[in-house]
C-alpha positions in Angstrom: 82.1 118.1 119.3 81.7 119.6 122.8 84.1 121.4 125.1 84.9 120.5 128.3 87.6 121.4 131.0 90.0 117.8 132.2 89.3 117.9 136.3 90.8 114.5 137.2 92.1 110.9 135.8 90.2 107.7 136.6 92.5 104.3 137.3 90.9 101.2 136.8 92.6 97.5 137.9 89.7 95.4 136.2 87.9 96.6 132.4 87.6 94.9 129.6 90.5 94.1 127.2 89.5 96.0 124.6 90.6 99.2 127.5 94.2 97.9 128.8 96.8 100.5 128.3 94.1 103.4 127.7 94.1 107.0 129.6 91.0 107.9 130.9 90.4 111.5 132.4 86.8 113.0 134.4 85.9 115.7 132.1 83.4 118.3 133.2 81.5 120.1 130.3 81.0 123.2 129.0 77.7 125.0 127.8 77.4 127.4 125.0 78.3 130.1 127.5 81.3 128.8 128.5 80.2 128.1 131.8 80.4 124.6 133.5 77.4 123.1 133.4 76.7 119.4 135.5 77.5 117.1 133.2 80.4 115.1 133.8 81.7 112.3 131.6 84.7 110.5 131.8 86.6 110.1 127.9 89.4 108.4 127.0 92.7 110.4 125.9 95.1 109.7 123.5 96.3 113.1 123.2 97.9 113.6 126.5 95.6 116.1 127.9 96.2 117.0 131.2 94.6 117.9 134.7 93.0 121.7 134.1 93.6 121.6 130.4 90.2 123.1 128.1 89.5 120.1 125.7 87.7 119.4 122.4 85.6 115.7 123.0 83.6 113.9 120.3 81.3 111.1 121.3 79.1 108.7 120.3 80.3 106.0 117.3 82.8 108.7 115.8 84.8 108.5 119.1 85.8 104.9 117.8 86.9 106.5 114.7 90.7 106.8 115.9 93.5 104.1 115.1 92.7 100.8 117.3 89.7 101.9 118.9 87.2 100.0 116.5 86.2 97.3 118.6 86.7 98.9 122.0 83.3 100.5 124.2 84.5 103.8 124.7 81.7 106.5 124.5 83.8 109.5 124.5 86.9 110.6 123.6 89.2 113.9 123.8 90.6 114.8 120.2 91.9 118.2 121.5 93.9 120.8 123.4 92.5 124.2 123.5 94.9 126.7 123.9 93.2 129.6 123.3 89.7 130.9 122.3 89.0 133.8 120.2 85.8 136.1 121.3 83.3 136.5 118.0 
């Protein structure tokens, strides 16, 4: 899983079928510092995440691991809402 922080939505008119009635949100990620790095993916949400909320994102084949996303072409997906992080 990797980290990220949710810094806008994406709205799309025309995707494939297999995408109607899905949130999408522009993710920027995190590196192991905690600091933003450049990478910037966009992941579907099913959580209700919002804009400037710290989220957990798996990707790859396990993001089609959640109810009715077995067929779809989604690449990344955000699984959860950090609300806090504890320092080691």
């Amino acid at each position: 899983m990797k980290i990220g922080k949710v810094i806008n939505n994406v709205w799309a008119t025309r995707k494939d079928e297999a995408l109607v009635g899905q949130k999408f949100m522009i993710v920027q990620l995190m590196d192991n510092n905690r600091e933003f790095k450049g990478s910037i993916i966009v992941a579907a949400d099913y959580i209700g995440a919002g804009i400037g909320e710290t989220v957990l994102i798996t990707q790859g084949s396990s993001s089609r691991h959640m109810r009715g996303l077995e067929y779809s072409p989604v690449d990344a997906i955000i699984v959860g809402i950090i609300d806090e992080e504890k320092e080691s």
